[in-house]
Wavefront OBJ file of the C-alpha trace (Angstrom):
o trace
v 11.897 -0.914 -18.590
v 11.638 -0.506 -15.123
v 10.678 -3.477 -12.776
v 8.195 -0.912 -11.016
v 6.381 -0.585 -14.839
v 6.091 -4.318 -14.771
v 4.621 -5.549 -12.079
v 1.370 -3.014 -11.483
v -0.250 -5.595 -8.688
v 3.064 -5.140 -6.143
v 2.988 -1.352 -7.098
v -0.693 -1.227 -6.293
v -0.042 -2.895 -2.449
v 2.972 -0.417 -2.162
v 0.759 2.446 -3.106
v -2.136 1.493 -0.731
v -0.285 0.404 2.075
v 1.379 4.083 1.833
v -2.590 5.423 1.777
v -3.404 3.027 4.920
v -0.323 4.230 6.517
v -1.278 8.303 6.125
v -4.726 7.779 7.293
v -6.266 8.131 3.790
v -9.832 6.494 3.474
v -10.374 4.034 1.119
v -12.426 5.501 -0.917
v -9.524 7.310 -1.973
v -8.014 4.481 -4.448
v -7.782 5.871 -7.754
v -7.892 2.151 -9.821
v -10.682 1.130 -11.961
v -9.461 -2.675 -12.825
v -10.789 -4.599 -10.216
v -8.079 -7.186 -9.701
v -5.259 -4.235 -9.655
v -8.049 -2.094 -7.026
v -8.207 -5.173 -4.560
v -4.551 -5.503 -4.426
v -4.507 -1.609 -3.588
v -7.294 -2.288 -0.792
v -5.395 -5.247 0.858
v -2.184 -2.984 0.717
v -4.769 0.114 2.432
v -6.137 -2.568 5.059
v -2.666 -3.701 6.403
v -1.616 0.142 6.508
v -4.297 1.042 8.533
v -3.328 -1.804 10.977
v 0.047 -0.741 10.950
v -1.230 3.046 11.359
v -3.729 2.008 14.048
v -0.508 -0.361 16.011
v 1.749 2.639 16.010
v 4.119 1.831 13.212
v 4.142 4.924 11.312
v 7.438 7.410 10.472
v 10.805 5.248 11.690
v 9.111 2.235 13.478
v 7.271 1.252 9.981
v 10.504 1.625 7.847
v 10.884 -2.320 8.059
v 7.787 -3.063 6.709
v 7.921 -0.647 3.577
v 11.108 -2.483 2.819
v 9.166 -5.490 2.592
v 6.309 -3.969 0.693
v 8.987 -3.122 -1.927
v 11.191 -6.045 -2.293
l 1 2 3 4 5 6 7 8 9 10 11 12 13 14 15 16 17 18 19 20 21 22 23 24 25 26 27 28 29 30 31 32 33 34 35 36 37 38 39 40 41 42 43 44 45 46 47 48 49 50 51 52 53 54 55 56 57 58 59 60 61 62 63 64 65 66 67 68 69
């Protein structure tokens, strides 16, 4: 199995970060559990810092590789 499969929380902050980061409101999360939604809305609130600072496309690489790891 697949770390990804495993750990649905981290995948949930990946996923929302990636929302926050393409301008995507958050009403778009698509998660019903509410633990697994709130992780998805603190990974859409620190993309939308990030896409409101300027670290979108090459400057934000850095931080998706710490989203992920």
């Amino acid at each position: 199995m697949k770390r990804q499969k495993r750990d649905m929380y981290a995948r949930a902050y990946k996923r929302g970060y990636m929302a926050g980061v393409s301008g995507k409101s958050k009403d778009s999360c698509p998660l019903d559990q509410v633990e697994v939604r709130q992780e998805w809305l603190n990974g859409w609130r620190e993309g939308r810092t990030d896409h409101w600072e300027g670290m979108t496309g090459v400057s934000g690489i850095h931080k998706l590789a710490n989203v992920t790891a």
